[in-house]
N, C-alpha and C positions, 0 to 999 in steps of 0.2 A: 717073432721076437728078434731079427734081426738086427745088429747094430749095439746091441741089450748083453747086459752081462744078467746071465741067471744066478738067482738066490740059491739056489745050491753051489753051484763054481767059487762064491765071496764067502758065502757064511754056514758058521756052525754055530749048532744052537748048544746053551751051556745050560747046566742046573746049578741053582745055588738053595743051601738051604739057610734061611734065615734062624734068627732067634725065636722065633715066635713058634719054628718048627715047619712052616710053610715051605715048600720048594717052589723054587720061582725062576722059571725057564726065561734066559736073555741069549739074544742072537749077535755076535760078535763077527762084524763083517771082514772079511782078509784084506786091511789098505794095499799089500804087496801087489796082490794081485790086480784090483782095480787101478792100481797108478800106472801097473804095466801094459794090462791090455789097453787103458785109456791111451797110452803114448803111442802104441802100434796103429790107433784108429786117426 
């Protein structure tokens, strides 16, 4: 996976819970970090 930013390094996953009662897991990726290692590459 060289070259490769890994999905743990960018993103956390979040919970939300809805109206309906449902929790519903979205992954919220870190732009800071992919704009910076992208610059270094």
């Amino acid at each position: 996976m060289e070259g490769k930013l890994s999905k743990e390094s960018t993103c956390s996953i979040l919970e939300q819970v809805a109206t309906d009662g449902k929790k519903r897991k979205m992954n919220l990726f870190n732009l800071d970090m992919i704009i910076s290692v992208g610059i270094l590459i």
